[in-house]
C-alpha positions in Angstrom: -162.4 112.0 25.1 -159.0 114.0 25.1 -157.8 112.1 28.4 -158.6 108.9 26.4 -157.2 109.8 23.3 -153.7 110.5 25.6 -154.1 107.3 27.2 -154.5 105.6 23.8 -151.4 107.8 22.1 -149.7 107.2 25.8 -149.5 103.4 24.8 -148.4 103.1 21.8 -145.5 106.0 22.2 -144.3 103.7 25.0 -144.4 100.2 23.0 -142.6 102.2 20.5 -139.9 103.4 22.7 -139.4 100.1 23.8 -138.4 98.4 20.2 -135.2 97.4 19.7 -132.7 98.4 18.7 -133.1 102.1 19.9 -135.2 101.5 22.7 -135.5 100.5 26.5 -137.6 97.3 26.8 -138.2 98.0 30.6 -140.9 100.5 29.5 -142.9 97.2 28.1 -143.8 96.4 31.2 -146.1 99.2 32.1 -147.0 99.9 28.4 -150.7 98.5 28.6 -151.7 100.3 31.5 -153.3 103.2 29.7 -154.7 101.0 27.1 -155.9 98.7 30.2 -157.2 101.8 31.9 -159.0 103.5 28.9 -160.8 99.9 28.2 -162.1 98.7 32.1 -163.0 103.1 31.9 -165.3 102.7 29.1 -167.0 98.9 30.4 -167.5 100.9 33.9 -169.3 103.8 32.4 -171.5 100.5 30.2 -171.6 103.4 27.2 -172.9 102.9 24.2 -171.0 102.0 20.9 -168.3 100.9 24.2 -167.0 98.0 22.0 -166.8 100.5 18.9 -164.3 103.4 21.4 -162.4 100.3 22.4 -161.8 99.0 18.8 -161.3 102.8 17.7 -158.7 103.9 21.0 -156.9 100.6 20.6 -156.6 101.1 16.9 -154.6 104.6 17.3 -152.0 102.5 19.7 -151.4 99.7 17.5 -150.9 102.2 14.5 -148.8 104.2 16.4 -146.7 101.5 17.5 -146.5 99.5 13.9 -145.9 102.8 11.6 -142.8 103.9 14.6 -141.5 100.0 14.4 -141.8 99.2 10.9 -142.1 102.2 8.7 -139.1 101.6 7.1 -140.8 98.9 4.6 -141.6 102.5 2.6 -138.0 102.0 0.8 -138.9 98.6 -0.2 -142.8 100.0 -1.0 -145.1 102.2 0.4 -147.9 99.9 -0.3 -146.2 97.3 1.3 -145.1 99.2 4.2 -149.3 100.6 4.7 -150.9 97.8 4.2 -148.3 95.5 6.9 -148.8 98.9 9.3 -153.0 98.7 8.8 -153.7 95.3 8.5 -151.3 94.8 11.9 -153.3 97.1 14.1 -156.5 96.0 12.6 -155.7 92.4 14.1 -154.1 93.4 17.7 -157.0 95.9 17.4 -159.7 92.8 17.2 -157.7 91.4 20.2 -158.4 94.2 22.1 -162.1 94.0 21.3 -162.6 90.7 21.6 -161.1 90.7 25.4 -163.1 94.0 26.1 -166.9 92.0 25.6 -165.3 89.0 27.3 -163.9 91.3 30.3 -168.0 92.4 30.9 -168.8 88.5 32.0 -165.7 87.6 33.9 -163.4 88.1 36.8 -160.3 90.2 36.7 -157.9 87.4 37.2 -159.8 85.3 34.6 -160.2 88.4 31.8 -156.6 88.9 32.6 -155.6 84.8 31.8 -157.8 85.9 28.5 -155.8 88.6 27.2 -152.8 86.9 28.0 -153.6 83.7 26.4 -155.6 85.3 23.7 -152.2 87.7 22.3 -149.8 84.8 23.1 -152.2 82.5 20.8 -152.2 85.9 18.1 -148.4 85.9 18.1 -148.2 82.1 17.3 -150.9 82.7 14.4 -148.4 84.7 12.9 -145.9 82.3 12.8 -148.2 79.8 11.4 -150.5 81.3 8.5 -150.1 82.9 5.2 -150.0 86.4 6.3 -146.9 85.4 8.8 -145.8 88.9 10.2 -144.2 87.9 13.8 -142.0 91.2 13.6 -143.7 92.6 16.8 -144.1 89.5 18.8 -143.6 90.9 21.9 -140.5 89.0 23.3 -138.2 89.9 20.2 -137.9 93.3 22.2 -135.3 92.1 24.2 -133.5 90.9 21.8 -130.8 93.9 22.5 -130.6 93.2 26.7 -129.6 89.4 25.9 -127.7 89.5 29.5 -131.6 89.7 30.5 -133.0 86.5 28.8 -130.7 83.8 29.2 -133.0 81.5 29.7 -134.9 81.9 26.6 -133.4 78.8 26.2 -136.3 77.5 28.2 -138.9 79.4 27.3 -138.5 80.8 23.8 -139.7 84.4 22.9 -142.7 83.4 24.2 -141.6 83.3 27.7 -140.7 87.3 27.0 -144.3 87.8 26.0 -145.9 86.3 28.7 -143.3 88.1 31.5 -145.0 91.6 29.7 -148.4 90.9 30.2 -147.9 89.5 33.8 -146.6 92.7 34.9 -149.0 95.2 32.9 -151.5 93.4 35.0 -149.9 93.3 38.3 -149.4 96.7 37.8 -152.4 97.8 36.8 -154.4 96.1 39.5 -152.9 97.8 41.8 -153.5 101.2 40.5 -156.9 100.0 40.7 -157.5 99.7 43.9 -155.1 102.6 44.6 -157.6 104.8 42.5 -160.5 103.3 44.6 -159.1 103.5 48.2 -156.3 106.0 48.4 -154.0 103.7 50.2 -150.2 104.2 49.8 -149.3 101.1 51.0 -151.0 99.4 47.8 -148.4 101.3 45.8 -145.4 100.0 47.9 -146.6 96.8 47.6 -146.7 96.7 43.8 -143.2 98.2 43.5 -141.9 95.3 45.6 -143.8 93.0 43.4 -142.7 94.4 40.0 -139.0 94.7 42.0 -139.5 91.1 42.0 -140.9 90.1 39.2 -138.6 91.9 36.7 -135.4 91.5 38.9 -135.4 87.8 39.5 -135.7 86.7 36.0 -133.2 89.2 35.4 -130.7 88.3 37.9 -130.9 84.1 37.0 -129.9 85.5 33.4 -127.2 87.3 34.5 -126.2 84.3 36.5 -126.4 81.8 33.4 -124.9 84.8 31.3 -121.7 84.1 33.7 -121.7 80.9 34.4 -122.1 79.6 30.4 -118.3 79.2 28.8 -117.9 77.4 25.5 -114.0 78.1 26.0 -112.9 74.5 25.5 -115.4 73.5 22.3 -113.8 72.7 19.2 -114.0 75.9 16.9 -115.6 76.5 13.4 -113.5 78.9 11.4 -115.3 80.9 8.8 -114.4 83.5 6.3 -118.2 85.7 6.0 -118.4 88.0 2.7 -120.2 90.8 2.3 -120.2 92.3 -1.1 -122.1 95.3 -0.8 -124.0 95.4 -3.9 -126.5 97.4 -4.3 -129.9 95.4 -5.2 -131.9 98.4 -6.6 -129.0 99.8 -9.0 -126.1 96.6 -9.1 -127.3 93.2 -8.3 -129.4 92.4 -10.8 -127.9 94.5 -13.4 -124.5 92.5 -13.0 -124.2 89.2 -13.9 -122.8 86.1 -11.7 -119.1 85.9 -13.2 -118.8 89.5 -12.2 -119.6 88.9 -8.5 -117.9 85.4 -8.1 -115.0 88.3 -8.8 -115.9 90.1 -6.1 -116.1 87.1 -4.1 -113.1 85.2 -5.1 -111.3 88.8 -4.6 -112.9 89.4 -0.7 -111.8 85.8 0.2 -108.3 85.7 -1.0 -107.6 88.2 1.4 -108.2 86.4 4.1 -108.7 82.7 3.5 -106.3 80.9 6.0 -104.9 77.1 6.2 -107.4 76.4 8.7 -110.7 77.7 7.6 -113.2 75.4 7.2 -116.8 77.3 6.0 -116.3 80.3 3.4 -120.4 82.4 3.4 -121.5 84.5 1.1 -125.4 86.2 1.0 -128.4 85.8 0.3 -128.5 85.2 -3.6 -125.7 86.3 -4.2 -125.8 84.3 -7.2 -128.7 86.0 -9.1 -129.3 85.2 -12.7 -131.3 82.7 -12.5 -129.9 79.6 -12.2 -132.0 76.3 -13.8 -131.8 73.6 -11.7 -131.0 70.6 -13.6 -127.9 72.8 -15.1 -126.4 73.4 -11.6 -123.4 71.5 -12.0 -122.5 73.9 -15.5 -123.7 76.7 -13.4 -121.1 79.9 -12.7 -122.3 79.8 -9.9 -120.6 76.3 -8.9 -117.9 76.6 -10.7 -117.2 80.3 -9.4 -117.7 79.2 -5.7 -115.0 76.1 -6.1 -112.8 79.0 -8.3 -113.0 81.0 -4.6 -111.8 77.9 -2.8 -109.4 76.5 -5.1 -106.0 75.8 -3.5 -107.9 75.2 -0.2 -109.4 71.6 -0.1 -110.8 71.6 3.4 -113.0 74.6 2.8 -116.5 74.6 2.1 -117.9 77.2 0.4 -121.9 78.5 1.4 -124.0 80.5 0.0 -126.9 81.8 -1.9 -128.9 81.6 -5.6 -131.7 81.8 -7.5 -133.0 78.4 -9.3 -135.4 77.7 -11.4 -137.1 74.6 -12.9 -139.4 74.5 -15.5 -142.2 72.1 -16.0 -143.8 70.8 -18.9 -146.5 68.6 -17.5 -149.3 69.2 -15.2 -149.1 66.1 -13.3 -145.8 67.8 -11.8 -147.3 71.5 -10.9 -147.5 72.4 -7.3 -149.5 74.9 -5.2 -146.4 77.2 -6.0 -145.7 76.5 -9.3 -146.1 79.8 -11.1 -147.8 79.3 -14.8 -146.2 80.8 -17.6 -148.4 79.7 -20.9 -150.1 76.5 -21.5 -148.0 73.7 -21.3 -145.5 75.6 -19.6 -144.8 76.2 -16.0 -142.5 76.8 -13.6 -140.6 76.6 -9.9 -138.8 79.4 -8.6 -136.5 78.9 -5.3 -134.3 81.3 -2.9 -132.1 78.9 -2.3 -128.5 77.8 -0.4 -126.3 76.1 -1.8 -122.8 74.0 -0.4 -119.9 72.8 -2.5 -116.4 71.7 -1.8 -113.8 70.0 -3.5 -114.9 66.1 -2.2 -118.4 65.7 -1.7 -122.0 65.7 -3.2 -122.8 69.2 -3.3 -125.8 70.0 -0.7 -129.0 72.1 -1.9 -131.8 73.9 0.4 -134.6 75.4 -0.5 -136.4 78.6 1.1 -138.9 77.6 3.1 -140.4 80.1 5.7 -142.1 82.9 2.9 -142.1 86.3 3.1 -145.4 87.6 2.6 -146.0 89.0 -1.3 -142.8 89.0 -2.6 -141.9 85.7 -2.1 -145.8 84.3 -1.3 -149.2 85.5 -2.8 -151.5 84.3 0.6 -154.7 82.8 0.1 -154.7 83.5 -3.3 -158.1 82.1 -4.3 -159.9 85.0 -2.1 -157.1 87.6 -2.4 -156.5 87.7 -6.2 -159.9 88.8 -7.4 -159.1 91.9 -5.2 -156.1 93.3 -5.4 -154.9 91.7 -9.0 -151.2 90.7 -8.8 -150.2 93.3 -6.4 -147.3 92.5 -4.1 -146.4 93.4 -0.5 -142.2 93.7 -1.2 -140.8 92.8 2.0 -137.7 92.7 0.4 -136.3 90.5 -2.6 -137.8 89.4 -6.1 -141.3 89.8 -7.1 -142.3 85.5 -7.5 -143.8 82.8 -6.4 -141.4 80.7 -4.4 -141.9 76.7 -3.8 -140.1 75.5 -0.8 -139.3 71.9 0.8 -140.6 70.2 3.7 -137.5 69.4 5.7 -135.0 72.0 7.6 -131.7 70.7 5.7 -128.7 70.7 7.2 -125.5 71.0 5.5 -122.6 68.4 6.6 -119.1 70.1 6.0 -115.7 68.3 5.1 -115.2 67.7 8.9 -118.5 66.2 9.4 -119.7 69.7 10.9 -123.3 70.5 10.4 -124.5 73.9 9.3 -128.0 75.0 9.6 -129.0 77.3 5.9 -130.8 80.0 7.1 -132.0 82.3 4.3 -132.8 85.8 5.6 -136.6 85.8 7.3 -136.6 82.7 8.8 -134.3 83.7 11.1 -137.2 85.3 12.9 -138.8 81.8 13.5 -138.3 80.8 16.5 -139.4 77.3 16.4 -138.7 76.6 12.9 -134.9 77.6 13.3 -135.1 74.5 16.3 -135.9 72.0 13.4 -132.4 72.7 12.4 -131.1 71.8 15.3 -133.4 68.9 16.2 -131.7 67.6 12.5 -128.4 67.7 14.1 -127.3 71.1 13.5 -124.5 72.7 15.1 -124.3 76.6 14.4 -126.3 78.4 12.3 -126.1 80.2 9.4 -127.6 83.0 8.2 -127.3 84.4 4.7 -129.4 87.4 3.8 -129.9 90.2 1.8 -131.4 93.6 3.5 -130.3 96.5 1.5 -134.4 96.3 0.7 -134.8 98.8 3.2 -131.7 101.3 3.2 -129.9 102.3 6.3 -132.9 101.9 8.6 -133.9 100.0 11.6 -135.4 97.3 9.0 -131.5 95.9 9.3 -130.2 96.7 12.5 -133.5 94.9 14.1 -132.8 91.9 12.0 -129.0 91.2 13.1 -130.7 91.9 16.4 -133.3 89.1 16.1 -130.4 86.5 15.6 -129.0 87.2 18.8 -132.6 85.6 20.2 -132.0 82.3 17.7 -128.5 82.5 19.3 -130.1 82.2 23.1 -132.6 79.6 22.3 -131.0 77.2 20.4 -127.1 77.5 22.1 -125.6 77.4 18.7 -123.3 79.8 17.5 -124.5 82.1 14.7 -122.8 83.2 11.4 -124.5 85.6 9.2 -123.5 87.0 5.9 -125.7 89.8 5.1 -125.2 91.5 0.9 -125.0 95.0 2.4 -124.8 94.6 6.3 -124.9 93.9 9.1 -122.7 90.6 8.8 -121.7 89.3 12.1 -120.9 86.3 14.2 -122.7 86.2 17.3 -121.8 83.3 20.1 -124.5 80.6 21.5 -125.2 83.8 24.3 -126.0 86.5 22.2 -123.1 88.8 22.0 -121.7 89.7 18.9 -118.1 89.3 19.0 -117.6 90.4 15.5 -119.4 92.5 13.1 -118.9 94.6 9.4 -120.9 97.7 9.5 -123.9 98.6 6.9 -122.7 99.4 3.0 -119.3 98.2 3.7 -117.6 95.8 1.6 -115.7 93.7 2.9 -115.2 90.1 5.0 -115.1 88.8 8.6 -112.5 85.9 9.6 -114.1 84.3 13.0 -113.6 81.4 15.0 -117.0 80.4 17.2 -117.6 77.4 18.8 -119.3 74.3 17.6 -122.2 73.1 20.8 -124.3 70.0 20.3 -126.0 70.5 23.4 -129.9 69.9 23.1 -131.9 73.0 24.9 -135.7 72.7 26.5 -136.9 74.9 24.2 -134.9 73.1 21.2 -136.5 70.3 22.7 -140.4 71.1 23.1 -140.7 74.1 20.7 -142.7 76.5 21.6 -145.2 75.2 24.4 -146.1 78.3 26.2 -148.1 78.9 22.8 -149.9 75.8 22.9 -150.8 76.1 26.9 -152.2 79.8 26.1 -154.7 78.1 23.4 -155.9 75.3 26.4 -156.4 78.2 28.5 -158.1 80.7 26.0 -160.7 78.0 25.2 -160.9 76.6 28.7 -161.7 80.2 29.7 -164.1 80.9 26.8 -165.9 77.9 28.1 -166.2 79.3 31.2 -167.1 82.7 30.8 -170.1 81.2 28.2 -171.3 78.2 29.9 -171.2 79.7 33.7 -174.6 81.7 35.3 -174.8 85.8 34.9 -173.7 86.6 38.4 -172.0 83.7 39.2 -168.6 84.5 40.8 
């Protein structure tokens, strides 16, 4: 029991020390083995309640590795921050389980397709349904090494998923056999496979890394504000006309003849803004104040709306009721004006989980009331719009509005792109979480949007990081954590189409043709049958 409650602990300490953007993502790669080894230990020995020790030992790694990643949700909400750590390892902890009674009626090579496919089809689920939680999708780990995944631009996040399991099982194959015949040279031979494996990959990336220059692309000036307020003790306790102050104040400083896209955070404009009185809003008429005297700027950024509703013909899954005859739509919401065109409006679309969406509400409500999971942000039902906008700037330049956490969509942030986009912006707003990891792994995550897509990134953040990040991932500029203040940058403008821009995330979609192909086989095949 002790030497599996090590090899459990064992695991998750190592996924932990992995996780950007403290750790070393190298130690991924052999991170499963005890958990591998503590499993195939307890279906050898065929002991009872084996599927229950499996579920239980698995259960300890996952917690271990959620509560060290993600812990600091607490300063946002301890309930939130439990029930994402519980709920988390409860899932990966099913995974686990599930592979462990399929492992009993299959091959190796085949139970090891399984996992695989069965943990590359988990991750997608969380990027798809209600409880959407893709924080510790294994490929966002090297989102600090960019130099070693260049060509995520084939692959997507994915692709780093499926390089970690391949190697936790090459590895721990070998220390099978080493374990059952004592022969050194099965260790040398895994070394010069793992050599292999993790070098090669890493050496085409370092190759790309060099061989990529956006030197002679036309450039996209922009002026990115962050105005440090506070959201627990300032923001909503101080109106818009004093923060278009702020604003107008951090852009004056630096404004030039030649910049072309001013961005501000996350709703930065917070009031509450009704939609059908945006035109008499402060927050238009603040924003074009900023840019006066500068006619080719456009000015981005972010506010809340709201739109009220008085019939029920016009009520929507996300319309949140107020008294009868009286509902409403909330949005999170990014907003473009200048001093020429139509101004350009795009609505939140990619939820986070509680704050901004009650999931499944018919079968959740009854049970936990209106409790929230605060992820960051203000406690509502959000509605959202079908389409990824894009904005179109004075010179015909095409933004991508990316409000704070779908940044960590990787496919999503390609319908962007796909709709012409050509750098993205991110505004956002993570003082939720204080001076934690919560923020550093977020800018970090960007870096992997910058990879896949090619496209430069901007990204205005209320309290830090902001940043600008070019189509390889390196951030050539950034404004530190509770520091007020702006960034003038110049990144280039690419319209080039990548793979994975292209055909989204396909690795996903193979895994779920394998899982069922080998669910089919381990189920429909003879007991015994090789």
């Amino acid at each position: 029991m002790i030497k599996k409650l090590i090899a459990s602990g064992l695991s998750g300490i190592l996924l932990s020390l992995a996780w950007p953007t403290y750790g070393f993502p190298l130690l991924l790669f052999i991170a499963f083995i005890p958990l591998l080894w503590l499993e195939y230990d307890i279906r050898q020995a065929e002991e009872k309640k084996g599927g229950l020790q499996v579920f239980l030992y698995s259960y300890l790694t996952f917690f271990i590795w959620n509560f060290v990643t993600t812990s600091w949700l607490y300063y946002s909400t301890p309930f939130g921050m439990w029930f994402a750590v519980a709920v988390n390892s409860l899932l990966m902890s099913f995974i686990f389980l599930i592979y462990h009674f399929l492992a009993k009626r299959v091959p190796f090579h085949i139970s090891a397709i399984f996992l695989t496919s069965l943990w590359i089809s988990f991750e997608n689920l969380h990027l798809q349904w209600e409880f959407s939680w893709p924080w510790l999708n294994l490929g966002n780990a090297f989102s600090e090494y960019y130099h070693w995944i260049q060509w995520y631009e084939f692959t997507g996040t994915f692709g780093g998923t499926l390089w970690v399991w391949i190697l936790n099982f090459i590895i721990f194959k070998s220390v099978l056999l080493y374990l059952q015949h004592k022969d050194i040279a099965i260790l040398r031979g895994v070394a010069i496979k793992a050599l292999l494996l993790i070098g090669i990959p890493i050496g085409i990336s370092y190759y790309m890394f060099y061989q990529l220059s956006y030197e002679d692309e036309p450039q996209l000036e922009t002026l990115i504000l962050q105005p440090n307020i506070n959201p627990y003790t300032e923001k909503y306790n101080t109106n818009d006309r004093s923060i278009g102050e702020v604003l107008n104040r951090l852009t004056q400083e630096k404004i030039s003849s030649t910049t072309e896209l001013v961005l501000a955070p996350e709703t930065v404009f917070a009031d509450g803004t009704e939609l059908s009185q945006w035109d008499f809003s402060f927050g238009k008429n603040l924003s074009l104040k900023t840019i006066n005297g500068h006619p080719q700027v456009n000015f981005l950024g972010g506010i809340s709306f709201y739109e009220k509703i008085t019939s029920e013909e016009n009520v929507q899954k996300q319309t949140n009721f107020v008294k009868e005859g009286l509902w409403y739509n909330d949005y999170n919401s990014a907003f473009m004006v200048n001093a020429k065109d139509e101004d350009q409006i795009y609505h939140k679309s990619k939820l986070v989980v509680g704050v901004e969406n009650f999931p499944y509400q018919s079968v959740l409500k009854p049970i936990l009331g209106d409790a929230m999971i605060d992820l960051g942000g203000t406690v509502a039902m959000k509605t959202t719009q079908e389409d990824r906008e894009v904005f179109h700037t004075l010179q015909n330049h095409r933004i991508a509005p990316i409000i704070c956490y779908e940044s960590v969509y990787g496919e999503y942030v390609t319908g962007y792109v796909r709709n012409e986009a050509q750098v993205l912006a991110i505004i956002t707003n993570d003082a939720w979480w204080g001076n934690t990891q919560g923020h550093q792994q977020h800018l970090s995550y960007a870096r992997l949007r910058a990879i896949e897509n090619r496209r430069s990134v901007v990204r205005s953040a209320n309290t830090g990081i902001s940043a600008a990040i070019n189509p390889k991932g390196e951030i050539i500029e950034s404004l530190g954590y509770e520091k007020q203040g702006s960034l003038l940058v110049n990144v280039p403008i690419v319209k080039k189409i990548t793979f994975y821009v292209r055909y989204g995330d396909y690795i996903a979609r193979i895994s779920l043709f394998m899982l069922i192909f080998v669910l089919l086989f381990a189920y429909t095949r003879r007991r015994g049958e090789v």
